[in-house]
N, C-alpha and C positions, 0 to 999 in steps of 0.2 A: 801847076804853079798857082791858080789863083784858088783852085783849092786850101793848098798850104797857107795861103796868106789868110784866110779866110778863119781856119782852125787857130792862128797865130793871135786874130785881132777878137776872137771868143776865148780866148785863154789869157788875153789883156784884162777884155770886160771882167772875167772871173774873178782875177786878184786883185784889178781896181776894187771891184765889190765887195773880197772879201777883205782887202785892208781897209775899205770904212767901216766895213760893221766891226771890225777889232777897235780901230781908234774913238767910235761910238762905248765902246764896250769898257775902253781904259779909260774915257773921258766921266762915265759914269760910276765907276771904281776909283778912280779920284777924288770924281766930288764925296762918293758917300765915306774915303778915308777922312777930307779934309772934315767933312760933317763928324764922321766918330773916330778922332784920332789918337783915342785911346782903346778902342775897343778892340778884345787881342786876337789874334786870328787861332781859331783853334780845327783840328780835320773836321768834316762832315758827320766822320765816324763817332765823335763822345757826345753829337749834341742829342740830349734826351727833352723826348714832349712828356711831359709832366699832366696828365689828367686829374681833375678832380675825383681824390676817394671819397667811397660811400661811407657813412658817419657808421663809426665802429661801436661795439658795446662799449662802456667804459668797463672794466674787468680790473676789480681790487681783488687781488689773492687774500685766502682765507689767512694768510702768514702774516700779510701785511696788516691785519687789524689789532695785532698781539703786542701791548704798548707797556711795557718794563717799569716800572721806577726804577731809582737809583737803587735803593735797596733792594729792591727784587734781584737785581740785577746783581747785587755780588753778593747774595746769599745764592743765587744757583749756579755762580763762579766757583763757589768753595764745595758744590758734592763731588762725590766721590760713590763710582758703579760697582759692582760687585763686594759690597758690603752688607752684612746682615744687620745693619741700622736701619730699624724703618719706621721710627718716630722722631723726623729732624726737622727742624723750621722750613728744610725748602719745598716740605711735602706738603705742608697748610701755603708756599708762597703757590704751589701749582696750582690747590685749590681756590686759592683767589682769581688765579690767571682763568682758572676754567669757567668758574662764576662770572667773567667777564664776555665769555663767548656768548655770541649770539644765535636764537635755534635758526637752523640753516631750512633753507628751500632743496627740495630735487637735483634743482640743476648746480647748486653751489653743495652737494655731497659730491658730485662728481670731478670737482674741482682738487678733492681732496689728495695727499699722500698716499699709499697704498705700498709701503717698501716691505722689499722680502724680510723673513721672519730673520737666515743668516746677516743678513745685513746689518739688522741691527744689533743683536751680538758682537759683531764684528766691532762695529763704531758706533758707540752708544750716544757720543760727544755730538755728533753728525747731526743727529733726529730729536737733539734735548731741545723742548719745549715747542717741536715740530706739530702740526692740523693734521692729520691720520686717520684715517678709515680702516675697518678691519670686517670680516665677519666670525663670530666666534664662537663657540658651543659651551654653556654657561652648566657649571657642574654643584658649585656650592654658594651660596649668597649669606654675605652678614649683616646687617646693620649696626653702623659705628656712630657714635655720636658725645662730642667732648665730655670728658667726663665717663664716660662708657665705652672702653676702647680707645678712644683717641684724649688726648691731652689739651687743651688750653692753648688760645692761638690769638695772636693780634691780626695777625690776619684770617680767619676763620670766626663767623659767628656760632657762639657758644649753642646755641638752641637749633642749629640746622645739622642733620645727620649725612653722613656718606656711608655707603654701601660699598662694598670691599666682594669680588666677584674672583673667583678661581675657573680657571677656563683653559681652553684649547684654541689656537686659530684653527677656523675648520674650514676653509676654503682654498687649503694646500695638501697636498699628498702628509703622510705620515704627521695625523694631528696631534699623536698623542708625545711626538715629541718638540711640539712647540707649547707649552706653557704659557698664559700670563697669566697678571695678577693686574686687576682693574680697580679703580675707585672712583666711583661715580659718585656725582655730584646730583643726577638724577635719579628717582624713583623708578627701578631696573620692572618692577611688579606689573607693571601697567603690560611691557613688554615681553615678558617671559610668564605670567600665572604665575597659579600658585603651586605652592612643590609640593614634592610626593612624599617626603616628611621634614619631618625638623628634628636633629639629633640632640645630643646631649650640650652643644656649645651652643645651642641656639642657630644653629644655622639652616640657612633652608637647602634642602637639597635634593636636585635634578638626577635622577638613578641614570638615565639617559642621555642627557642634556636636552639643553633649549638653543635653540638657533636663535642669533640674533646678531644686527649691523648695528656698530660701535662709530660713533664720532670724538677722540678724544688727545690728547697731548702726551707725545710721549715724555716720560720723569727721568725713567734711570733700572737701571740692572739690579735687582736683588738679588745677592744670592741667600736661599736657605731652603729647606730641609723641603721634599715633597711627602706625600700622603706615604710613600714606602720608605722615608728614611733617609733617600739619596739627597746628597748636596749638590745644589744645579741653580742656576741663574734665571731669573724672572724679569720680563721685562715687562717693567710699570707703566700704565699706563690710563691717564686721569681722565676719564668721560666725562663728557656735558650734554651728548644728546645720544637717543637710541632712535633706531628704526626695525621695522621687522621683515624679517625674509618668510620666502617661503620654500617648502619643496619640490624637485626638478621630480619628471617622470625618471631620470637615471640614478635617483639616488645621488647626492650632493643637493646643494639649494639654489634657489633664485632669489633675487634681490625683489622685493614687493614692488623697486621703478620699474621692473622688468617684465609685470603684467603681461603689457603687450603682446610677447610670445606665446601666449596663451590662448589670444583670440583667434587667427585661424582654427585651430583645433574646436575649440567652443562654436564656433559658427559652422564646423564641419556636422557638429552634434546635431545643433540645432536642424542645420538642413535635411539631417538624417529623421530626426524623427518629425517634423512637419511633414514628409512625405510617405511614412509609414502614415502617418496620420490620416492625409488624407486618401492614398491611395485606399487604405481600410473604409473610409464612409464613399467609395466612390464603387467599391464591391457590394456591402452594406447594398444600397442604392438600386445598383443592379440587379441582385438577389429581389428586391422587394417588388421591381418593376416587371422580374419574369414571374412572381407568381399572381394567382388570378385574384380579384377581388373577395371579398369574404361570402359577398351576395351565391357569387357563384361557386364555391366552395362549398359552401351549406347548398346550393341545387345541388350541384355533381353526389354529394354526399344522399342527398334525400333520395335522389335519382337511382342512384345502385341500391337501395336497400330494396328488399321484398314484398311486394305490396303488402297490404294491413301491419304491416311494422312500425311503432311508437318512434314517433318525429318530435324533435325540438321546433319544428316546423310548423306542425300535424296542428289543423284545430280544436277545439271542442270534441266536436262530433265524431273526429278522428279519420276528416277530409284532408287531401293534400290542401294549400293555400294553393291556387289558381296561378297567381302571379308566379310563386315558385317554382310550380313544375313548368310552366312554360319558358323560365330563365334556363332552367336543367336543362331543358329539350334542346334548346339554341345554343348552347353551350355544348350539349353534345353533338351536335349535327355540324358545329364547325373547328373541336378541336376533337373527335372522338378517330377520324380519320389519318389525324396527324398522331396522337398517340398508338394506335394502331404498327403505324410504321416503326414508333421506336420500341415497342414491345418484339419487332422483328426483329428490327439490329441489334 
């Protein structure tokens, strides 16, 4: 009995205790409602801690630096793609647009477009006046320049030339059925050399081709006539900067930012022949250190000859030198025993 009363009057204490620290609990959830009694009560679960982020690049797309006039802007409304017109006002408005780009860095090439060759066939509308990267294999080069080739332009200065480029994309399977037609607004020479001849239109031309990485705007779809006659679609394509590749050990190319890949191998070399190197002067070395000095070489030699036999030694009178034959002697009496031995083995 006075057990039970016992466990009765600790189970009192209990819930006296714990209804004050509840009425503590509501008394202080009051005040902070009447203190914020607009603040909304939302779960536990949506509130986010918000850390300071680290200050980011600022990063302007190459797209977004490409500023239209009004009239640029609906003269390149009004072309039209697979047509064999290909001296129209919006192809000097591109040349202005290109003239406007500025030469890029490394790391804003890689920024660049890069869309499939069908692609743009496909939707030519898509990629008009698009920042594009390519690598291309360069077959025949002209030099255009108003007046010679090309026509009179307000927007084009009369005295600056464009280079008109026939090419392959060569950085996809099956190049010789991708086609373009380029116009650079940059001097192509600096990056390709000079060609293997120059035919009858003046043109220069790569029997082979030339590799090289294209920065440029796409224009529009040409169609007309290739080198056999066929009628097929050219996508135009207006350069404002080059860069140069180079060749892969598998045959295809490497982009010249792509270096890199190159160094292990070069430091593979190098370590190769630093140690041919010196392993060779460490044999060298060896070899020099087993054999005898020259003093005693010229004894050993004077020593075996015959007596009264003509010495480089020999004095005047046609005496051993004293000093010599006594080198020979000590030289034989303590390697004469060890040679002995290997004349056995």
């Amino acid at each position: 009995m006075r057990a039970d009363r016992h466990r009765a009057s600790s189970v009192r204490r209990v819930g006296t205790g714990a209804a004050a620290w509840l009425a503590l609990l509501a008394a202080g959830a009051g005040a902070s409602a009447q203190d914020e009694p607009n603040r909304p009560l939302v779960p536990s679960k949506s509130v986010e801690i918000s850390l300071p982020a680290p200050a980011a690049r600022a990063i302007r797309p190459i797209a977004s630096r490409i500023e239209l006039t009004e009239q640029e802007k609906t003269i390149l409304g009004d072309l039209q793609d697979r047509t064999e017109k290909f001296d129209e006002p919006a192809l000097y408005v591109m040349f202005a647009i290109a003239g406007r780009m500025t030469k890029m860095d490394p790391i804003e090439w890689e920024e660049l477009d890069r869309p499939a060759y069908v692609n743009v066939l496909a939707d030519p509308n898509r990629y008009r006046v698009t920042p594009l990267r390519m690598r291309v294999q360069v077959h025949y080069v002209r030099k255009l320049q108003p007046g010679a080739g090309l026509n009179f332009s307000e927007f084009w200065p009369k005295d600056r030339a464009v280079w008109e480029l026939d090419c392959v994309q060569s950085d996809t399977p099956y190049q010789k059925d991708k086609p373009l037609r380029l116009y650079s607004i940059a001097d192509p020479v600096e990056f390709l050399g000079q060609p293997d001849e120059i035919d009858s239109y003046k043109q220069w031309k790569y029997n082979r081709g030339r590799e090289i990485r294209i920065a440029g705007l796409f224009f529009k779809l040409l169609r007309t006539r290739d080198r056999d006659g066929e009628l097929r679609d050219y996508p135009e394509i207006i350069v404002w900067q080059f860069s140069r590749t180079m060749p892969s050990f598998g045959g295809g190319t490497w982009d010249a930012g792509k270096l890199s890949q190159l160094v292990p191998l070069l430091l593979l070399v190098i370590a190769l022949g630093l140690g041919f190197y010196f392993t060779r002067r460490r044999l060298a070395r060896l070899r020099q250190q087993d054999r005898p000095p020259p003093r005693m070489r010229q004894a050993r030699q004077t020593a075996g000859r015959p007596q009264g036999q003509d010495s480089d030694k020999a004095s005047v009178d046609g005496s051993v030198d004293p000093d010599l034959a006594a080198a020979a002697e000590q030289y034989l009496l303590e390697h004469g025993e060890a040679d002995d031995k290997d004349r056995r083995h």
